[in-house]
PDB file of N, CA, C and O in Angstrom:
ATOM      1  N   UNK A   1     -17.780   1.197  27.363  1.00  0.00           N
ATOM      2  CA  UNK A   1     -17.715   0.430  26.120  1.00  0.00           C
ATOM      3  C   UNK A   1     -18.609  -0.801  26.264  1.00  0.00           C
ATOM      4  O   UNK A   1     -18.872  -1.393  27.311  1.00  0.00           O
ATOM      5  N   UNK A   2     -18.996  -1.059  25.121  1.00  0.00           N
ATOM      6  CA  UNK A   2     -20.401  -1.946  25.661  1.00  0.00           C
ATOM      7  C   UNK A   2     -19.671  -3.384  24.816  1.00  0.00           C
ATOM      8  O   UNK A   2     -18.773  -3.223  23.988  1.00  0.00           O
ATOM      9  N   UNK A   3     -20.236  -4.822  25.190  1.00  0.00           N
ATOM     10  CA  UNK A   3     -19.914  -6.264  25.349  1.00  0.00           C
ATOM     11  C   UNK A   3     -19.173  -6.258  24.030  1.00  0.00           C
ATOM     12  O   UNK A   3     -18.029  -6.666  23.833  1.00  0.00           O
ATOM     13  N   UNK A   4     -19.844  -5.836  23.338  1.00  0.00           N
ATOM     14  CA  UNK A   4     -19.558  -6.355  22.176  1.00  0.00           C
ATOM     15  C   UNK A   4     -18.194  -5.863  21.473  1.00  0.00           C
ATOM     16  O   UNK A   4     -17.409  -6.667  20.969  1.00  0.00           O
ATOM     17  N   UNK A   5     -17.963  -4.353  21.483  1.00  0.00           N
ATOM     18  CA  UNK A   5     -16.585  -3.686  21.042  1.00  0.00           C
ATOM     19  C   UNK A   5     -15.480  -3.954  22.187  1.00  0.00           C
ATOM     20  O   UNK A   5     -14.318  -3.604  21.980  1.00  0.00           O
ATOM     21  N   UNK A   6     -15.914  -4.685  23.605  1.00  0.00           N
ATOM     22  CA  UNK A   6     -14.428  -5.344  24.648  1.00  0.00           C
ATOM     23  C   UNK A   6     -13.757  -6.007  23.878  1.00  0.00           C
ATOM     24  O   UNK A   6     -12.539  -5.863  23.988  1.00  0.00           O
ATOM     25  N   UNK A   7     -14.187  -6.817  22.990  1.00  0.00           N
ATOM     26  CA  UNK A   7     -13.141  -7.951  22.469  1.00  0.00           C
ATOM     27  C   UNK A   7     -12.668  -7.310  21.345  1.00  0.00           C
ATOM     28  O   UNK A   7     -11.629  -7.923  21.100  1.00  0.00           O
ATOM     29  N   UNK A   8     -12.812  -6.355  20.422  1.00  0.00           N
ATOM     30  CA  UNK A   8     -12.640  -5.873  19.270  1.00  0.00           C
ATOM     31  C   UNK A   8     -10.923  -5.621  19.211  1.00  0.00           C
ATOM     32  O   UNK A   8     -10.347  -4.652  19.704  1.00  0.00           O
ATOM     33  N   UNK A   9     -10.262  -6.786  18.458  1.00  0.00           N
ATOM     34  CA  UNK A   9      -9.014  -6.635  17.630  1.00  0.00           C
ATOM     35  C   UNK A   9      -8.224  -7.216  19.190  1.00  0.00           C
ATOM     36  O   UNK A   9      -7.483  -6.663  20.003  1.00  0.00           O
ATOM     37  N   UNK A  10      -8.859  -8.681  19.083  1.00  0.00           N
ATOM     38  CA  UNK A  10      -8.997  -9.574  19.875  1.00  0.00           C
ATOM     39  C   UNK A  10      -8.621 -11.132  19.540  1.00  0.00           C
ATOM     40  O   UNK A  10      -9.399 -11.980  19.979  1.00  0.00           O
ATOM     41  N   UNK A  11      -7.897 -11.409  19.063  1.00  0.00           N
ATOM     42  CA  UNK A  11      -8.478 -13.123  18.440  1.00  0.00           C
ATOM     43  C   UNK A  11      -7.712 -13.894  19.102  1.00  0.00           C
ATOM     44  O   UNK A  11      -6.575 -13.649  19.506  1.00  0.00           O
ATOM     45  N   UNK A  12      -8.632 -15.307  19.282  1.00  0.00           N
ATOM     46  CA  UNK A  12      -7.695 -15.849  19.508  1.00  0.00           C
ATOM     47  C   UNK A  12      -6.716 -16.248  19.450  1.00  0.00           C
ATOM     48  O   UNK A  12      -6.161 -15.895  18.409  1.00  0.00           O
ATOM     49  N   UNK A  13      -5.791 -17.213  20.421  1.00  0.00           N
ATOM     50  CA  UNK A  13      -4.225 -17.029  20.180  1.00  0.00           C
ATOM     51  C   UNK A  13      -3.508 -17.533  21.734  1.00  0.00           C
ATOM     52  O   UNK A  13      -3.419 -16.885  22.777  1.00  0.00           O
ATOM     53  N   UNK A  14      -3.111 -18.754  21.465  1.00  0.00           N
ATOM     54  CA  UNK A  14      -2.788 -19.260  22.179  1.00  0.00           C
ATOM     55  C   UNK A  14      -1.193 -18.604  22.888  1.00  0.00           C
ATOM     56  O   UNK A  14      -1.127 -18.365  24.094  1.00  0.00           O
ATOM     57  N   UNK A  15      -0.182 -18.411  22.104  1.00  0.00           N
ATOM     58  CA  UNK A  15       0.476 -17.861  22.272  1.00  0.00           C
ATOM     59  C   UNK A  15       0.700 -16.409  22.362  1.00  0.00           C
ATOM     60  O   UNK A  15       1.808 -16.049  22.760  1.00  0.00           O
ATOM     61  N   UNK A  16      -0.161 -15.535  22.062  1.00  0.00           N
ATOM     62  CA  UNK A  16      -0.628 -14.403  22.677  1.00  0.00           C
ATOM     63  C   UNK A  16      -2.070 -13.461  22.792  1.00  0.00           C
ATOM     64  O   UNK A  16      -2.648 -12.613  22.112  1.00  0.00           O
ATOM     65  N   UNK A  17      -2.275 -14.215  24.179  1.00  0.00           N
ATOM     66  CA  UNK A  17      -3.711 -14.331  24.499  1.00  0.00           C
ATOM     67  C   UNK A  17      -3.923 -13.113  25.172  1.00  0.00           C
ATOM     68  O   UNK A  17      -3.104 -12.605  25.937  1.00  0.00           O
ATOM     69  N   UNK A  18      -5.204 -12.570  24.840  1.00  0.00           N
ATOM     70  CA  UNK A  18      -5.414 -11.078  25.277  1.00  0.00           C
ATOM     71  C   UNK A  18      -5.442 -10.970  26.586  1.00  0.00           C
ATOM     72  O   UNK A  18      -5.364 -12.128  26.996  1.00  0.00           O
ATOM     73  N   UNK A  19      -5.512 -10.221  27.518  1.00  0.00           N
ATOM     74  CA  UNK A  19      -5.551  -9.575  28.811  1.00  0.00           C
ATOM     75  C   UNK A  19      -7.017  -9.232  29.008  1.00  0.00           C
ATOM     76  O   UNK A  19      -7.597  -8.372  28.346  1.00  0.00           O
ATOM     77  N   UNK A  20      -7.381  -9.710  29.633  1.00  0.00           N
ATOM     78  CA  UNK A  20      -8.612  -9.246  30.641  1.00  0.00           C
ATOM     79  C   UNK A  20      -8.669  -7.438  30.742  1.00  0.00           C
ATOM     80  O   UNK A  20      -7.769  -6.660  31.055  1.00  0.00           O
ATOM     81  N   UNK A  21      -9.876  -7.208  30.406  1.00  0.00           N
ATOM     82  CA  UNK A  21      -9.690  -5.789  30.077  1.00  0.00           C
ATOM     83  C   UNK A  21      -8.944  -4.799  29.494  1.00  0.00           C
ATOM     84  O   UNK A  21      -8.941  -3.604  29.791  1.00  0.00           O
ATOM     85  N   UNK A  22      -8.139  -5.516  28.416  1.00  0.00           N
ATOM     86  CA  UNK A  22      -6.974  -4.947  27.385  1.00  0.00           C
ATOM     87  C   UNK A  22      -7.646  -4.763  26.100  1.00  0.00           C
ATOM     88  O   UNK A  22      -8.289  -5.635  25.517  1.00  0.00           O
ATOM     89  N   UNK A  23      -7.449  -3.547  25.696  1.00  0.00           N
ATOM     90  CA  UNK A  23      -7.869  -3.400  24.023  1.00  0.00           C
ATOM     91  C   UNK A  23      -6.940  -3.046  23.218  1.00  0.00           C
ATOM     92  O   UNK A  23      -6.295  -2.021  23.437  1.00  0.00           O
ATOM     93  N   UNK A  24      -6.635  -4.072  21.811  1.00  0.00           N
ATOM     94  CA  UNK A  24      -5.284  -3.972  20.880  1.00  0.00           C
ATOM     95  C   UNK A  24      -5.622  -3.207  19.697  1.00  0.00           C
ATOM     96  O   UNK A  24      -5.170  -3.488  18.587  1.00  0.00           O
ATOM     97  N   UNK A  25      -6.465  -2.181  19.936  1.00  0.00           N
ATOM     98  CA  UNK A  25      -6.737  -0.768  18.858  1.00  0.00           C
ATOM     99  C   UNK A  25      -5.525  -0.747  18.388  1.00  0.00           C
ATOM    100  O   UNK A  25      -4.488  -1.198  18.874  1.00  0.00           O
ATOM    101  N   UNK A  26      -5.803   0.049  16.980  1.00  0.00           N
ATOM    102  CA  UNK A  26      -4.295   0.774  16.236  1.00  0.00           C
ATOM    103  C   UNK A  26      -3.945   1.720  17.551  1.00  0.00           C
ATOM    104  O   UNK A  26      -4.815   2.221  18.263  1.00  0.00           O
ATOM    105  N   UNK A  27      -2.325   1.899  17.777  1.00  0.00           N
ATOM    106  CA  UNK A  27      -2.026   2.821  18.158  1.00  0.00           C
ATOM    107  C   UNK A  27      -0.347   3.717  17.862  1.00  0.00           C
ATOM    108  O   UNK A  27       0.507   3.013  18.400  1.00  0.00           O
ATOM    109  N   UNK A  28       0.052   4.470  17.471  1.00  0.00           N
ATOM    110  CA  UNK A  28       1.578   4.525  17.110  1.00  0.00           C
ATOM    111  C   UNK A  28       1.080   5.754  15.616  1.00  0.00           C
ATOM    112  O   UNK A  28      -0.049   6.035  15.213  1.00  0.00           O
ATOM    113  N   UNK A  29       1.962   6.070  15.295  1.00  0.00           N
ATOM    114  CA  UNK A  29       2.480   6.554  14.049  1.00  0.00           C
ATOM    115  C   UNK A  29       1.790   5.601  12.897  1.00  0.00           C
ATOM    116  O   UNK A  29       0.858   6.062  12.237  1.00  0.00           O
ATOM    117  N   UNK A  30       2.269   4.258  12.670  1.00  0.00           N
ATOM    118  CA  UNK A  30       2.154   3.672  12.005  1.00  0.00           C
ATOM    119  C   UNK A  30       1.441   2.456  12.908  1.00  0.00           C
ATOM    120  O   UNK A  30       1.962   1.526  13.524  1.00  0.00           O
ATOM    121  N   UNK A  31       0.268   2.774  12.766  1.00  0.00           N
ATOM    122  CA  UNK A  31      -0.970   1.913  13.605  1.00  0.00           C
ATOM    123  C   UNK A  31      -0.644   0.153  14.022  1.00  0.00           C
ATOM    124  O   UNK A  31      -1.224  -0.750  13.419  1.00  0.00           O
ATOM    125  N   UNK A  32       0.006  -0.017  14.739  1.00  0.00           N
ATOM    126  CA  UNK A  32      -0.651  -1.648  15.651  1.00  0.00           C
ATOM    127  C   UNK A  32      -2.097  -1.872  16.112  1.00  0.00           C
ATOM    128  O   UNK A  32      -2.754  -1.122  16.834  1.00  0.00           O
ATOM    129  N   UNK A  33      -2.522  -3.182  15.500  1.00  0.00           N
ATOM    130  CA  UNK A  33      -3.347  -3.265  16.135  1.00  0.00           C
ATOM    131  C   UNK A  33      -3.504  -5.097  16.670  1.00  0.00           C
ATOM    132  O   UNK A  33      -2.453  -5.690  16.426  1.00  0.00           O
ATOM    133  N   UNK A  34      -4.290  -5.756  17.138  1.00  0.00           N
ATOM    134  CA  UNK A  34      -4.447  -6.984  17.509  1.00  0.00           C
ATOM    135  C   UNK A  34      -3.199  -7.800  18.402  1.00  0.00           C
ATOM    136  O   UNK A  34      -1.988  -7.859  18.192  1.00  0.00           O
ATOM    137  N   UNK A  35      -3.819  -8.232  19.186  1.00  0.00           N
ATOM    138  CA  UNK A  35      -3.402  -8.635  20.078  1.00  0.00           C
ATOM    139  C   UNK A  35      -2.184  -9.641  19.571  1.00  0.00           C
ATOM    140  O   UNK A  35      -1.355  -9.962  20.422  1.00  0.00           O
ATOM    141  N   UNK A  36      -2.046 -10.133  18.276  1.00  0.00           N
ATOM    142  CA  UNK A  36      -1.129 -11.157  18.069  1.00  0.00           C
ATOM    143  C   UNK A  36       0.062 -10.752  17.134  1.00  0.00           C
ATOM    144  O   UNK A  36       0.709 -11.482  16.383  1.00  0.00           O
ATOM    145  N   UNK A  37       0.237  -8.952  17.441  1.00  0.00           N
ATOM    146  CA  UNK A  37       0.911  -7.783  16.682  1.00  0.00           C
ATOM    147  C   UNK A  37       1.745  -7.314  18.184  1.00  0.00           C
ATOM    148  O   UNK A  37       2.948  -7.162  18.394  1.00  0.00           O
ATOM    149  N   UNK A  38       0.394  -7.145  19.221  1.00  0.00           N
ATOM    150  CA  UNK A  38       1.217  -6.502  20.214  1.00  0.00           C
ATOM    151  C   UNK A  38       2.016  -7.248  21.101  1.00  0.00           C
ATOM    152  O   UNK A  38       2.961  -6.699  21.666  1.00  0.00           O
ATOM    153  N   UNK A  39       1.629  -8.964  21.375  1.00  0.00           N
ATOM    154  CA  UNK A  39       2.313  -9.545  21.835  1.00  0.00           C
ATOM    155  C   UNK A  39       3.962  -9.605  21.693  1.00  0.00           C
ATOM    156  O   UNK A  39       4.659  -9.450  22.696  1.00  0.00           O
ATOM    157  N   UNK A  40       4.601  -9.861  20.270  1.00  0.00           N
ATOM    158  CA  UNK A  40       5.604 -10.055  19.466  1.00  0.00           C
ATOM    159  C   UNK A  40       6.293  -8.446  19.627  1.00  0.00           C
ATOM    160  O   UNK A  40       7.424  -8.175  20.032  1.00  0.00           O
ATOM    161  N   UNK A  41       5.257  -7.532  19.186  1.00  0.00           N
ATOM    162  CA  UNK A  41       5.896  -6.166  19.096  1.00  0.00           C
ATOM    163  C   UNK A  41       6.392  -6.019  20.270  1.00  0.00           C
ATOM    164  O   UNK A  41       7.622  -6.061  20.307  1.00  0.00           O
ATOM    165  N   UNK A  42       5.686  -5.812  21.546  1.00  0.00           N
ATOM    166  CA  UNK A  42       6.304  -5.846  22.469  1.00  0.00           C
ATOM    167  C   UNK A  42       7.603  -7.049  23.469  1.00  0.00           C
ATOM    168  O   UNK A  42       8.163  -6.818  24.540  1.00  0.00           O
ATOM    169  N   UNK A  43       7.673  -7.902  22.850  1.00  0.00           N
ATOM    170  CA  UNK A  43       8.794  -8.930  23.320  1.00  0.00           C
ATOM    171  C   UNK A  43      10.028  -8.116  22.571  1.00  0.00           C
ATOM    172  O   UNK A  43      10.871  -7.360  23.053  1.00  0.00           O
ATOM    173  N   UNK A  44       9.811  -8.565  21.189  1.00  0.00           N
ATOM    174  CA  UNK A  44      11.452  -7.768  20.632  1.00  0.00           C
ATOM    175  C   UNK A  44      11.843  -6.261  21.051  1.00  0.00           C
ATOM    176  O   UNK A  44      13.030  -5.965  21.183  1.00  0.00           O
ATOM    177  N   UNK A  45      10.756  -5.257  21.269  1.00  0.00           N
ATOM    178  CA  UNK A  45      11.420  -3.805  21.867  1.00  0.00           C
ATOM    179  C   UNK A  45      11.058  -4.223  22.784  1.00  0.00           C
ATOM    180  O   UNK A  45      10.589  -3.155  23.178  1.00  0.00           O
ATOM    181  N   UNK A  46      10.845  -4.845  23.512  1.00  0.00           N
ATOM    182  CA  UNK A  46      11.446  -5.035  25.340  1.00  0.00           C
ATOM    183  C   UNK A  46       9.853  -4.164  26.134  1.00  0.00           C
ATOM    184  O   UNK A  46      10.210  -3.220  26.838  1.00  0.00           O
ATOM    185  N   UNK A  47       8.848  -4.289  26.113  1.00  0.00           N
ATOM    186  CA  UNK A  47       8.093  -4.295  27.295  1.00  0.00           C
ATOM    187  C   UNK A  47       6.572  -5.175  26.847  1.00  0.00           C
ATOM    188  O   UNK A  47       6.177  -5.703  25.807  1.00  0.00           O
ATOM    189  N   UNK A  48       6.067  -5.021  28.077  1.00  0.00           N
ATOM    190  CA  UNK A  48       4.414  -6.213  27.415  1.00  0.00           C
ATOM    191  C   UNK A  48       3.847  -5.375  26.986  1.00  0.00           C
ATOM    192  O   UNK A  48       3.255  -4.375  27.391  1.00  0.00           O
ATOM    193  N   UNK A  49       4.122  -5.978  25.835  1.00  0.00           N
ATOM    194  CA  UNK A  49       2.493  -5.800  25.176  1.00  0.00           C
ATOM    195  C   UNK A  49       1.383  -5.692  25.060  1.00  0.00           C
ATOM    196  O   UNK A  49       0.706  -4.861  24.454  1.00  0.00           O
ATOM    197  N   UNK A  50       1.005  -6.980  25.947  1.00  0.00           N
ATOM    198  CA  UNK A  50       0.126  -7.686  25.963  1.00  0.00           C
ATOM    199  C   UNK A  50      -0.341  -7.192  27.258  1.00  0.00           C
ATOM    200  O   UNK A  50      -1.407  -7.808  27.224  1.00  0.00           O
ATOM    201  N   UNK A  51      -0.381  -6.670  28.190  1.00  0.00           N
ATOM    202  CA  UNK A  51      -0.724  -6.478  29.718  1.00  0.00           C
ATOM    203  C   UNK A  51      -0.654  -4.731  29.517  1.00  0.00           C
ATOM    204  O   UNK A  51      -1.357  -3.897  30.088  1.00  0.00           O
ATOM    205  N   UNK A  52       0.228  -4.547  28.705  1.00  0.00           N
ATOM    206  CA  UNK A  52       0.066  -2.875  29.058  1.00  0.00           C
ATOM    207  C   UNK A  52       0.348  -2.205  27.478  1.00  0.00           C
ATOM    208  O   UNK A  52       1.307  -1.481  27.212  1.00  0.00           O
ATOM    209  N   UNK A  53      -1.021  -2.743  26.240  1.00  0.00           N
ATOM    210  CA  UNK A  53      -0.896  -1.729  25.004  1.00  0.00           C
ATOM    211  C   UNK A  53      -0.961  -0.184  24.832  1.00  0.00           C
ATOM    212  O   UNK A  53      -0.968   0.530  23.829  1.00  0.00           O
ATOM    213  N   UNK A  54      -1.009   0.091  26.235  1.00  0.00           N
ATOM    214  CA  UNK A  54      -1.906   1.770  26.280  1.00  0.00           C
ATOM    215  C   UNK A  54      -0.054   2.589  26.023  1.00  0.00           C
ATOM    216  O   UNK A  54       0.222   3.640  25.445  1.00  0.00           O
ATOM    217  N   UNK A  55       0.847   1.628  26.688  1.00  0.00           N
ATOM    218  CA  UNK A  55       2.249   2.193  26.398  1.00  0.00           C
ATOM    219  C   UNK A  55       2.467   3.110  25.011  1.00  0.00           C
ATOM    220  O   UNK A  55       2.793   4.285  24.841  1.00  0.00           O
ATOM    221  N   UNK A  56       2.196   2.220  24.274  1.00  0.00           N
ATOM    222  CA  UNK A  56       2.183   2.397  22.634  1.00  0.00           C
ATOM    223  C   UNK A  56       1.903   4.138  22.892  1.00  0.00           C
ATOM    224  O   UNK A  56       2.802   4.979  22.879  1.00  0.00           O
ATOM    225  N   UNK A  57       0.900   4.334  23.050  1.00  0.00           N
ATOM    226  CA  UNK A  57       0.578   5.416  23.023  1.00  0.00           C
ATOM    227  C   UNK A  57       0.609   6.613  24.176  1.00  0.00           C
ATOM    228  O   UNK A  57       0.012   7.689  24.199  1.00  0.00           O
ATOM    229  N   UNK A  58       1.515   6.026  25.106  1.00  0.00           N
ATOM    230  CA  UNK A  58       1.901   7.466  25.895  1.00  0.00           C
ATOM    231  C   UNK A  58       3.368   7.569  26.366  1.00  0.00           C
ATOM    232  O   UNK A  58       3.796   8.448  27.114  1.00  0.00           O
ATOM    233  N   UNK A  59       4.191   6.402  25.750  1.00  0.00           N
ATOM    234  CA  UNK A  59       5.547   6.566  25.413  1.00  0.00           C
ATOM    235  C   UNK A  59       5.925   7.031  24.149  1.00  0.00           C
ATOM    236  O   UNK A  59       5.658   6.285  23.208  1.00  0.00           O
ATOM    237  N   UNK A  60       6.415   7.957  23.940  1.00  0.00           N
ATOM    238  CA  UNK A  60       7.375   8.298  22.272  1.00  0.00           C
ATOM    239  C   UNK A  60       7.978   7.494  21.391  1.00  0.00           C
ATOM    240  O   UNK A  60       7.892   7.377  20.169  1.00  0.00           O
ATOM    241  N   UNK A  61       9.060   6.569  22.825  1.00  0.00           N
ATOM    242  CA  UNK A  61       9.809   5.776  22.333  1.00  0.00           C
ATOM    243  C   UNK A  61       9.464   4.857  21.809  1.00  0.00           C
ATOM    244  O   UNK A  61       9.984   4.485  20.757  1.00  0.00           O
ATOM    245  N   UNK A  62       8.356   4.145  22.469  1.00  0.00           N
ATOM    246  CA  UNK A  62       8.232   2.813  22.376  1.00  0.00           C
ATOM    247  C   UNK A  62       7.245   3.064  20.661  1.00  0.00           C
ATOM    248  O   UNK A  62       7.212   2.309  19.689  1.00  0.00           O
ATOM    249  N   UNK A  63       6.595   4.341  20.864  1.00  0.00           N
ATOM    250  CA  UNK A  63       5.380   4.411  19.892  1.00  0.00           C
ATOM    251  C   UNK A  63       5.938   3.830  18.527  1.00  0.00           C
ATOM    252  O   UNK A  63       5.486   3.031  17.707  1.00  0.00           O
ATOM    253  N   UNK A  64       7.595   4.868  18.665  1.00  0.00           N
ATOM    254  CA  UNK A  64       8.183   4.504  17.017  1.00  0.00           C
ATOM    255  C   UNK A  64       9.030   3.663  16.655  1.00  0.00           C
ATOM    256  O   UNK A  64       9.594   3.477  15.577  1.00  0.00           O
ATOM    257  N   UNK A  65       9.122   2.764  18.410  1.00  0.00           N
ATOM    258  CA  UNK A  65       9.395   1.761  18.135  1.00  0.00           C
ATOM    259  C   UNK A  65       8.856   0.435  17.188  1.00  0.00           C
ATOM    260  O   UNK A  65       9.382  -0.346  16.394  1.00  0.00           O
ATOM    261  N   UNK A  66       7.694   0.625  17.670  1.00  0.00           N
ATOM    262  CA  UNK A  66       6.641  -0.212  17.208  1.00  0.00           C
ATOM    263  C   UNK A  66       5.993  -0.171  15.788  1.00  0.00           C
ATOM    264  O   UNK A  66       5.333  -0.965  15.117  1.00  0.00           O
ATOM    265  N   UNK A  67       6.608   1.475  15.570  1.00  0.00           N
ATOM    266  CA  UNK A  67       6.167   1.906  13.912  1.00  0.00           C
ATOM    267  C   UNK A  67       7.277   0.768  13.061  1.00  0.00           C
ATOM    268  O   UNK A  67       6.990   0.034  12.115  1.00  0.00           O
ATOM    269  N   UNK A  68       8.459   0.904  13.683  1.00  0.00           N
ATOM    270  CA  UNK A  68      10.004   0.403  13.091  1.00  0.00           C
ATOM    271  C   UNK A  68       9.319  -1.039  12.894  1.00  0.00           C
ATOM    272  O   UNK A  68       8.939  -1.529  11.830  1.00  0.00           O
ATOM    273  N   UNK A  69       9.258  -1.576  14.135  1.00  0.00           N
ATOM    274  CA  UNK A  69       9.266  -2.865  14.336  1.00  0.00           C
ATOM    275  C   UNK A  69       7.938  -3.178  13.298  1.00  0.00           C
ATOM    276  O   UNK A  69       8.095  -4.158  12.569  1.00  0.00           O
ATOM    277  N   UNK A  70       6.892  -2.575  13.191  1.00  0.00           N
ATOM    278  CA  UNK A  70       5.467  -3.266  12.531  1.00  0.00           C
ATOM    279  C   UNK A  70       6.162  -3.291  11.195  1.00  0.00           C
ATOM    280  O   UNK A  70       6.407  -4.406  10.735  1.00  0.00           O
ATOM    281  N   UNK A  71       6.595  -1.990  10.348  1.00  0.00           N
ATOM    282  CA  UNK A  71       7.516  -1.740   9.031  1.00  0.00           C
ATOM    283  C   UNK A  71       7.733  -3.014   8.768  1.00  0.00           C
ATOM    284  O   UNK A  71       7.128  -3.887   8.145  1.00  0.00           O
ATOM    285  N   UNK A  72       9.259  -2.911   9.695  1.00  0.00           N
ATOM    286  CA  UNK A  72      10.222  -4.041   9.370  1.00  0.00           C
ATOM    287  C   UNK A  72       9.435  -5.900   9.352  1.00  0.00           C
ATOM    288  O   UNK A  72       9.714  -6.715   8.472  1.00  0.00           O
ATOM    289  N   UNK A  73       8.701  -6.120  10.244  1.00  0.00           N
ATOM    290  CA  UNK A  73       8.392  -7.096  10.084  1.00  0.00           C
ATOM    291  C   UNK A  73       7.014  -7.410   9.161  1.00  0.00           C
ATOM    292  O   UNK A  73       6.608  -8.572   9.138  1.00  0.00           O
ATOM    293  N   UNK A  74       6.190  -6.212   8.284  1.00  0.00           N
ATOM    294  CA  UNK A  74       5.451  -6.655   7.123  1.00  0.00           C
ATOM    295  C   UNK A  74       5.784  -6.232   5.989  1.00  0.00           C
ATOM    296  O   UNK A  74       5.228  -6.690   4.991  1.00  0.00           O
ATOM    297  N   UNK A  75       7.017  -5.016   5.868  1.00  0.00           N
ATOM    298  CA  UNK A  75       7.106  -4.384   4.519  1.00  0.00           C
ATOM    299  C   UNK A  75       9.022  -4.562   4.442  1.00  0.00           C
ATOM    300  O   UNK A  75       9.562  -3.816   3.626  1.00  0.00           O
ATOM    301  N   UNK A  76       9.866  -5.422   5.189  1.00  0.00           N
ATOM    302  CA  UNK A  76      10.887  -5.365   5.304  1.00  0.00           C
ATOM    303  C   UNK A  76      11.478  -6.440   4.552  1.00  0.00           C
ATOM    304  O   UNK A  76      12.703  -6.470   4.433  1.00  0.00           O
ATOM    305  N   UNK A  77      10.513  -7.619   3.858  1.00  0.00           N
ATOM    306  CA  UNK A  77      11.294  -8.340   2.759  1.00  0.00           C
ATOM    307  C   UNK A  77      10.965  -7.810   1.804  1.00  0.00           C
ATOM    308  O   UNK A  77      11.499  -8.601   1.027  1.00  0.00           O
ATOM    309  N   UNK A  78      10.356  -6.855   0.963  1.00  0.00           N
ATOM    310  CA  UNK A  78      10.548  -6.567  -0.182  1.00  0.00           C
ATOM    311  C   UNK A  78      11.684  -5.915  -0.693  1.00  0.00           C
ATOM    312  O   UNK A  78      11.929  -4.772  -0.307  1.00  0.00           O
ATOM    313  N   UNK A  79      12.541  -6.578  -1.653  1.00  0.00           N
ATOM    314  CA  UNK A  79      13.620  -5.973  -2.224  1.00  0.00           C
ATOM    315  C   UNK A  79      13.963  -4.426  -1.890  1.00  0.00           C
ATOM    316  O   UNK A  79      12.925  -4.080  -1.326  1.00  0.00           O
ATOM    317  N   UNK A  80      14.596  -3.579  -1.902  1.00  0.00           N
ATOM    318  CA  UNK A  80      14.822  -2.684  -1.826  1.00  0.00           C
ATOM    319  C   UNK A  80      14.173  -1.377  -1.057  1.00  0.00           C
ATOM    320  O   UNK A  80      14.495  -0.190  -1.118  1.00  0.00           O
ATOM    321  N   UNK A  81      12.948  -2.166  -0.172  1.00  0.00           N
ATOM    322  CA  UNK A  81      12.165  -1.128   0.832  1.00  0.00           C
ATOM    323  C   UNK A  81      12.550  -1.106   2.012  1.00  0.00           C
ATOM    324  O   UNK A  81      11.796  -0.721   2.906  1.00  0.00           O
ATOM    325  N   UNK A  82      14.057  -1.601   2.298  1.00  0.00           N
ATOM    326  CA  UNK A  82      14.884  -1.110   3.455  1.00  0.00           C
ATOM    327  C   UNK A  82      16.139  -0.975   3.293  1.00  0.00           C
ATOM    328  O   UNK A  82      16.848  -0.894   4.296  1.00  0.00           O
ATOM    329  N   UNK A  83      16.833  -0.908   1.721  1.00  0.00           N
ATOM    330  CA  UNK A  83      17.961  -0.898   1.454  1.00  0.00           C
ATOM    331  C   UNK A  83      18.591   0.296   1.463  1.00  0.00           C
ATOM    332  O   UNK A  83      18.294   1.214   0.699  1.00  0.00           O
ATOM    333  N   UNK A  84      19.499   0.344   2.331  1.00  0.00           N
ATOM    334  CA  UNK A  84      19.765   2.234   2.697  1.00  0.00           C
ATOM    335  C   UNK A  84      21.081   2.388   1.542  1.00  0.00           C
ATOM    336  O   UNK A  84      21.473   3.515   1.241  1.00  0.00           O
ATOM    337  N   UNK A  85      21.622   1.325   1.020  1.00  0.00           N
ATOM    338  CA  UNK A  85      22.506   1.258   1.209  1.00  0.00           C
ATOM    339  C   UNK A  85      23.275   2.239  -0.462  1.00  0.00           C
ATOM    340  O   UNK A  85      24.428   2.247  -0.893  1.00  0.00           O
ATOM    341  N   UNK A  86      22.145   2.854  -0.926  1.00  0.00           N
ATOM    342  CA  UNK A  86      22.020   3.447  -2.520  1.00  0.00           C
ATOM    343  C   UNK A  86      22.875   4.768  -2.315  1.00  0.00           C
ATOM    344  O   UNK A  86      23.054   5.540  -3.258  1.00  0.00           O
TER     345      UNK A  86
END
């Protein structure tokens, strides 16, 4: 991979700063991508993120975990797009 696509879906971010030779491509069911997605994604389901994104994609669990978790935390306040309860 050449200089320029290493950093790609990369930004800065003090509080979750990329890894030295880590790339935060979409990966999952329902695509993660950037480093300041995988940081967070990975703290609340419980492994790094940030040091090891390749998980995403060769665990099951974690994959749809991360589908849940991305959902819930950009499409989970709209009224009734998690209300099971009908």
């Amino acid at each position: 991979m050449d200089g320029a696509s290493k950093n790609y879906y990369c930004k800065d971010n003090m509080q979750w700063p990329c890894q030295p030779g880590k790339q935060y491509y979409g990966r999952g069911p329902l695509q993660i991508s950037w480093n300041y997605n995988y940081g967070p994604a990975g703290m609340d389901i419980g492994f790094d993120g940030l040091r090891n994104p390749e998980k995403v994609a060769q665990d099951a669990t974690v994959s749809f975990k991360t589908t849940l978790w991305f959902w819930m935390k950009n499409f989970g306040v709209n009224p009734g797009s998690n209300d099971l309860s009908c």
